[in-house]
MIKOL-313704 format. One line per field, with one value per residue (C-alpha): residue in one letter; y, x, z. Coordinates in nm, 3 decimals, always signed. Example, Ala and Ser with C-alpha at 12.3 -4.5 7.8 and 13.67 -1.06 7.14 Angstrom:
// residues 2
resn: A; S
yy: -0.450; -0.106
xx: +1.230; +1.367
zz: +0.780; +0.714
END
This chain:
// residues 337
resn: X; X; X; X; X; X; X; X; X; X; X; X; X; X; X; X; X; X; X; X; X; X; X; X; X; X; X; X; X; X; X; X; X; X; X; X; X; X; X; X; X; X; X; X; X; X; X; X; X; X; X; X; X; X; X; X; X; X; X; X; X; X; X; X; X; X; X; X; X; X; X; X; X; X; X; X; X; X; X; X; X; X; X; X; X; X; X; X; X; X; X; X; X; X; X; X; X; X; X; X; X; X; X; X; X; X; X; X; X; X; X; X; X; X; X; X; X; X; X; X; X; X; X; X; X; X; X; X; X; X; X; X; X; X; X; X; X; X; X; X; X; X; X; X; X; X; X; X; X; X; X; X; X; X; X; X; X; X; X; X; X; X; X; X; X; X; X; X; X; X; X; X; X; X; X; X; X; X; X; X; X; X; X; X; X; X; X; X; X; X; X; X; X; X; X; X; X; X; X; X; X; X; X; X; X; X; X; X; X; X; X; X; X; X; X; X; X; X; X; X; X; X; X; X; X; X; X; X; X; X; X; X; X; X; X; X; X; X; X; X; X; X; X; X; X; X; X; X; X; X; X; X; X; X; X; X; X; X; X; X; X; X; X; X; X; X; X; X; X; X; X; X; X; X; X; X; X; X; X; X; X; X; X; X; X; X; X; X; X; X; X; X; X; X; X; X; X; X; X; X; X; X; X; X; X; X; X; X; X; X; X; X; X; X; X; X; X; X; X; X; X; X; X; X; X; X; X; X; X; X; X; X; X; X; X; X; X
yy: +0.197; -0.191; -0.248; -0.502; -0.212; +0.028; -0.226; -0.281; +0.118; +0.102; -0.187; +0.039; +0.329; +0.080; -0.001; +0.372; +0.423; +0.128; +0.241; +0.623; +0.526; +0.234; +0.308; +0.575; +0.329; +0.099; +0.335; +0.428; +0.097; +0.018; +0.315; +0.240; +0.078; +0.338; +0.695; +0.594; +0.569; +0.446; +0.307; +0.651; +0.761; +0.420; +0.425; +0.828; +0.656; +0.389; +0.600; +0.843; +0.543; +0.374; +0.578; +0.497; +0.183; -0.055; +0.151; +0.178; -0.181; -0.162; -0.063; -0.421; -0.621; -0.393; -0.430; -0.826; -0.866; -0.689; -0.872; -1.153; -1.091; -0.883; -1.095; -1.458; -1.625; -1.312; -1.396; -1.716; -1.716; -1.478; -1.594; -1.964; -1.820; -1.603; -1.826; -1.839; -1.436; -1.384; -1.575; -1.382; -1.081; -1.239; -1.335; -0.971; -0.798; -1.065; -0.975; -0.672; -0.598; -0.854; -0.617; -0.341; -0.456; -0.694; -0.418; -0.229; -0.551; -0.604; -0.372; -0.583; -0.370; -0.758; -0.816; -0.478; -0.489; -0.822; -0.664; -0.378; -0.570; -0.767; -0.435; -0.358; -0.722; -0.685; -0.390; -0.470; -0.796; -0.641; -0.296; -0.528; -0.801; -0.596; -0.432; -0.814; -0.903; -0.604; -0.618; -0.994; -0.911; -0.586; -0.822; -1.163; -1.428; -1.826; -1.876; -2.140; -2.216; -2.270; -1.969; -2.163; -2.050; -2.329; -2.126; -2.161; -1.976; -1.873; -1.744; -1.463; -1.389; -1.211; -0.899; -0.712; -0.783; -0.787; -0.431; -0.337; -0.440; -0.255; +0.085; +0.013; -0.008; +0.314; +0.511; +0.405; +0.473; +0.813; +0.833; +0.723; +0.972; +1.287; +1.182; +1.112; +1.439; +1.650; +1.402; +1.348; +1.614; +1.660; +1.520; +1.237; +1.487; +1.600; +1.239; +1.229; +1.566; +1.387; +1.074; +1.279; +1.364; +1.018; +0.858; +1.087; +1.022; +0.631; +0.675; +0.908; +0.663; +0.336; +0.486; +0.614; +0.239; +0.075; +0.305; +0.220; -0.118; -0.176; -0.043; -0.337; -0.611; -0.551; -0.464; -0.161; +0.087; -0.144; +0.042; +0.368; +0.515; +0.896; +0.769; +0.585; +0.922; +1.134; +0.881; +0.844; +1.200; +1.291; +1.033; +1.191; +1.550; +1.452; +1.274; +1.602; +1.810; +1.586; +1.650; +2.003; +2.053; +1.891; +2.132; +2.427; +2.223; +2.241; +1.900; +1.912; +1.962; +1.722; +1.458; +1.534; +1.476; +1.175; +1.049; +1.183; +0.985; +0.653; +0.752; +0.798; +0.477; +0.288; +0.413; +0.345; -0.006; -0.028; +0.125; -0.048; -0.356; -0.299; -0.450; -0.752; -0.841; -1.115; -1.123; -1.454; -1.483; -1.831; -1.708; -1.313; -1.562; -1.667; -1.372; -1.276; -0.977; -0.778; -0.953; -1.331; -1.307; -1.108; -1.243; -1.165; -0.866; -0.931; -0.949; -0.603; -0.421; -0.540; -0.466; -0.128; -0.050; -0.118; +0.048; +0.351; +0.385; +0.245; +0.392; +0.750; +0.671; +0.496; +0.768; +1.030; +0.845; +0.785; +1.128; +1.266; +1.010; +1.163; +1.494; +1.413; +1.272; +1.581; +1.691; +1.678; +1.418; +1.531; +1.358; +1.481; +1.356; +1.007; +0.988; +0.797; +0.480
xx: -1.106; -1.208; -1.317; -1.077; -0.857; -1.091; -1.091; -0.704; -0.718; -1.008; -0.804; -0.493; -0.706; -0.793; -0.479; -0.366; -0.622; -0.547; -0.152; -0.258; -0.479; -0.370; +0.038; -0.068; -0.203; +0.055; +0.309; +0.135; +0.095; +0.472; +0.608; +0.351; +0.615; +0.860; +0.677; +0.470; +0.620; +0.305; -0.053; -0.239; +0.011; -0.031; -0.374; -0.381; -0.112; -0.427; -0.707; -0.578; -0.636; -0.901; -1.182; -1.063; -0.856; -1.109; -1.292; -0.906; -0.893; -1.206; -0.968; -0.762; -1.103; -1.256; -0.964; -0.977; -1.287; -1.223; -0.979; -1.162; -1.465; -1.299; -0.944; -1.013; -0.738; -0.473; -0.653; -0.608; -0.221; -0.139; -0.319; -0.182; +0.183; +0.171; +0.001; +0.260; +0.319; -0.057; -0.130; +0.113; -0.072; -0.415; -0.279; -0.119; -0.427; -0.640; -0.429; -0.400; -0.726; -0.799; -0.587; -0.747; -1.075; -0.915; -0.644; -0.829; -1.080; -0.888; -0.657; -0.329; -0.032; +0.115; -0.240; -0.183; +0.146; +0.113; -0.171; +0.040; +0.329; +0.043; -0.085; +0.334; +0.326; +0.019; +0.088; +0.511; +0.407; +0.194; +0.379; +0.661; +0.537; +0.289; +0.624; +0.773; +0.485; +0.431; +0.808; +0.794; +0.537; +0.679; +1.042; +0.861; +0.749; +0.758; +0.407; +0.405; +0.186; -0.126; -0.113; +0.041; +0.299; +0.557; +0.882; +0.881; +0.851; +1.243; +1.211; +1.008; +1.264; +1.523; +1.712; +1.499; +1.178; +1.331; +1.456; +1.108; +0.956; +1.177; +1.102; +0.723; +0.813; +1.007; +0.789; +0.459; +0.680; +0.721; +0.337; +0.279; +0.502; +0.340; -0.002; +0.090; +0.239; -0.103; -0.307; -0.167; -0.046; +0.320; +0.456; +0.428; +0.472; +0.776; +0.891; +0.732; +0.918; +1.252; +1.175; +1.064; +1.432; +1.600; +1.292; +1.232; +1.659; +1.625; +1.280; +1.471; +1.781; +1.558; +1.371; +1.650; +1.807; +1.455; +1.453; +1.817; +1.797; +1.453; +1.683; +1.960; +1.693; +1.333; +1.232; +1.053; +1.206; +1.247; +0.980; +0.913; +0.564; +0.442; +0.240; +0.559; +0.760; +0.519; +0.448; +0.848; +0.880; +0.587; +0.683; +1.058; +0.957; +0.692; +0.964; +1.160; +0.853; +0.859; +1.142; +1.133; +0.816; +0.970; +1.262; +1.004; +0.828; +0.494; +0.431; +0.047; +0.204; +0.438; +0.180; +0.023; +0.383; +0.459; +0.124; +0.159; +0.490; +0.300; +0.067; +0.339; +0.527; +0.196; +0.097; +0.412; +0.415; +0.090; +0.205; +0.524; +0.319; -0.002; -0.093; +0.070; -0.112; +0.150; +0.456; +0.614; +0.967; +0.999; +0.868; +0.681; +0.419; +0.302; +0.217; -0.132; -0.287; -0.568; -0.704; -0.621; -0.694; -1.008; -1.388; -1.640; -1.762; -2.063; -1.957; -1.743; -2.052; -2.253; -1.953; -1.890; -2.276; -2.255; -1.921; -2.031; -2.338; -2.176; -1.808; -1.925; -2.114; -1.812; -1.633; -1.871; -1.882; -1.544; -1.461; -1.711; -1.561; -1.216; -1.406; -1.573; -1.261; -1.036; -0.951; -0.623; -0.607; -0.446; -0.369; -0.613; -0.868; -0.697; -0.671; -0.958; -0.855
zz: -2.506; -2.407; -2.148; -2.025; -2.059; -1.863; -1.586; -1.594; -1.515; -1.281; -1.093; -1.062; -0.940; -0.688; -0.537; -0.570; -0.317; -0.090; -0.102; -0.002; +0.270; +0.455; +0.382; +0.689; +0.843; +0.844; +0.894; +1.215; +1.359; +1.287; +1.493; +1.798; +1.989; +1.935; +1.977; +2.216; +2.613; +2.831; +2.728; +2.719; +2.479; +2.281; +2.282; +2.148; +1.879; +1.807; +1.794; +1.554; +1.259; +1.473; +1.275; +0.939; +0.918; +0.883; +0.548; +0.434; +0.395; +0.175; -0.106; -0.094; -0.064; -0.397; -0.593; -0.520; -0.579; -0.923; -1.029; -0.963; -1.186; -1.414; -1.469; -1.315; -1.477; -1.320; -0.999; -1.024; -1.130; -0.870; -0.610; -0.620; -0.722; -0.414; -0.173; +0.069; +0.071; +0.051; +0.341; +0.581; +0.425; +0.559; +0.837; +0.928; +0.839; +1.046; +1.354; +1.340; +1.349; +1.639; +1.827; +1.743; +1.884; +2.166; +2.309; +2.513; +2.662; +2.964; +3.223; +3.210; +3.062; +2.929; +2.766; +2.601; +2.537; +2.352; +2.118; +2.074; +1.937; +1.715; +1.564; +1.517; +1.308; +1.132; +1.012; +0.955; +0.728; +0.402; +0.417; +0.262; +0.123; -0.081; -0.222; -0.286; -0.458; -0.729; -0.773; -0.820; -1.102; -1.288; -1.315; -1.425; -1.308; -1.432; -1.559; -1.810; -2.108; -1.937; -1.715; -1.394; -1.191; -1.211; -0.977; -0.564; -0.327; -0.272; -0.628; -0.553; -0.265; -0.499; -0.425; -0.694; -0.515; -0.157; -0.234; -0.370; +0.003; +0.177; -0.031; +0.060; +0.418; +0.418; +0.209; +0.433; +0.779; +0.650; +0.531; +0.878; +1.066; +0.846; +0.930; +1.312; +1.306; +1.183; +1.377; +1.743; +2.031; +2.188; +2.311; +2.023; +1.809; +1.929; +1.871; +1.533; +1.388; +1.502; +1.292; +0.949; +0.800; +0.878; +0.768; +0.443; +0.335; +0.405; +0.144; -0.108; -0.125; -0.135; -0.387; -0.602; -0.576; -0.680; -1.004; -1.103; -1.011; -1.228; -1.514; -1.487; -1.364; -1.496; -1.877; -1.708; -1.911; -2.236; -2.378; -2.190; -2.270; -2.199; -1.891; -1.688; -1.799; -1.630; -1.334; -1.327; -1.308; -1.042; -0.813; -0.780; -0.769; -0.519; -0.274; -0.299; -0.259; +0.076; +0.183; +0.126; +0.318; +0.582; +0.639; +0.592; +0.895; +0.643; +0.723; +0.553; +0.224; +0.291; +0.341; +0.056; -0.132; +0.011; -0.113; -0.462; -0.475; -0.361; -0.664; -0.901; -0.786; -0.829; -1.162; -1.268; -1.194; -1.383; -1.680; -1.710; -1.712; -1.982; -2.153; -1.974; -1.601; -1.517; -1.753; -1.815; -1.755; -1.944; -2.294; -2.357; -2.521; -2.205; -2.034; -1.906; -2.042; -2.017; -2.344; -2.237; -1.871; -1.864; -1.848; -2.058; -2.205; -2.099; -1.748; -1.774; -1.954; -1.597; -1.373; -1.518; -1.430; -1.072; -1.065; -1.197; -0.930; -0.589; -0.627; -0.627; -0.321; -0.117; -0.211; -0.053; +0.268; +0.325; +0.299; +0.511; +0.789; +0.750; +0.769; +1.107; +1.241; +1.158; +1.465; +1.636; +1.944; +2.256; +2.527; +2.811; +2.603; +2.678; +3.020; +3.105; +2.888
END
């Protein structure tokens, strides 16, 4: 293996974590305004991702920085092709956490309520335009000769990629809801269990709808290889694993399913699209792959080094954070805020 191919791979890993971790997150921030009655209960909503949001977002910031130094010219492509949608997704993320820092800074239930609605925003904007933009590049995108993207903005506002944010959304409400649901005390809870079937059928149909449409639309399946068969076939028996768990009210299990199907979706994204990065809807010839986007191999050979010795370490701490903040909130504990 090359290693412009091991990075490709080490990239997907990347957002695979990203998409586990902060879909809860986001999930979590877009039901605050509807599970939550009065600003204890808000803040309990808060807290339960307050320990871990921030260090989810390291994920997004790795994986760009990656891309970056491993594939400049992909950067580079999608970065100015997606300005538009990229900046809401800055933008989002920059207000969101503002409000997690700036909520709780004064006493005036409009001061919170205005942050609250920002964290609702912040976290309503990436969950689906992260799902525009991936969908955007798995159908094709107008990158011409010299690796520029040469469509607008309404292009990338098609009903292929529209559809493809929307199953983000639903798939990282329900993430959210499971993960509220272990996390927080009734009577949230309570709230939370009521929102897991709708929200697990509007995920199962949105999800079978993605699949069939990426048949008519997308040359996804044009050339089906063993890894987007078995990422194909996880991510569906995962969403039913979901929804199973949920009826049997094992809602850990559940969570754990719901994120193997954001896995399976993710890896098969990636797969569909090696060894292409950005594929060219104007001519295949044009496309950006891990061979003519990458840096040099000199530059890999160093990256891979560091790699190797800090990953394992971010790794460790993270999940000794989410092993320090295991423990159920309840709402007594909340009173004072």
């Amino acid at each position: 293996m090359q290693l412009n191919e091991l990075w490709f791979i080490l990239i997907a890993v990347l957002f695979i974590g990203f998409f586990f971790l902060e879909g809860f997150d986001y999930g979590v921030g877009i039901l605050l305004p509807f599970i939550s009655k009065n600003d204890t209960e808000r803040r309990l909503v808060i807290n339960s991702i307050g320990p871990v949001w921030d260090a989810n977002e390291v994920w997004l910031l790795t994986a760009g920085g990656a891309m970056f130094a491993a594939f400049p010219h992909w950067y580079a492509t999608m970065f100015s092709g997606f300005y538009l949608p990229l900046f809401l997704i800055l933008l989002g993320l920059i207000v969101r956490g503002v409000a997690f820092e700036f909520r709780s800074k004064m006493e005036d239930p409009r001061w919170r309520r205005g942050w609250d609605y920002a964290i609702f925003i912040g976290s309503l904007l990436p969950a689906i335009l992260f799902g525009v933009a991936f969908a955007n590049i798995v159908r094709g995108l107008a990158i011409d000769a010299n690796m520029n993207y040469v469509g607008s903005f309404f292009d990338l506002l098609n009903p292929y990629s529209l559809l493809g944010g929307v199953v983000t959304l639903a798939l990282f409400v329900l993430h959210g809801a499971l993960f509220l649901e272990l996390k927080v005390d009734s009577p949230i809870r309570e709230r939370v269990q009521a929102l897991l079937v709708p929200s697990w059928l509007a995920a199962l149909i949105l999800t079978v709808l993605f699949v069939a449409f990426s048949f008519v639309d997308t040359p996804m399946f044009a050339n089906v290889n063993v890894v987007q068969g078995i990422a194909l076939t996880a991510a569906v028996a995962a969403l039913l694993a979901t929804g199973f768990s949920v009826f049997r009210r094992r809602y850990g299990l559940a969570f754990i399913a719901n994120g193997l199907t954001i896995v399976g979706v993710v890896v098969l994204l990636f797969s569909s699209l090696f060894p292409n990065v950005m594929p060219s809807s104007i001519d295949p010839a044009f496309s950006l792959t891990v061979y003519n986007a990458s840096s040099t191999p000199y530059t890999l050979s160093i990256m891979t080094g560091i790699a190797l010795f800090f990953v394992p370490l971010v790794l460790l701490y993270q999940g000794w954070t989410y092993w320090v903040f295991r423990k159920r909130l309840t709402l007594s504990s909340h009173l004072e805020y």
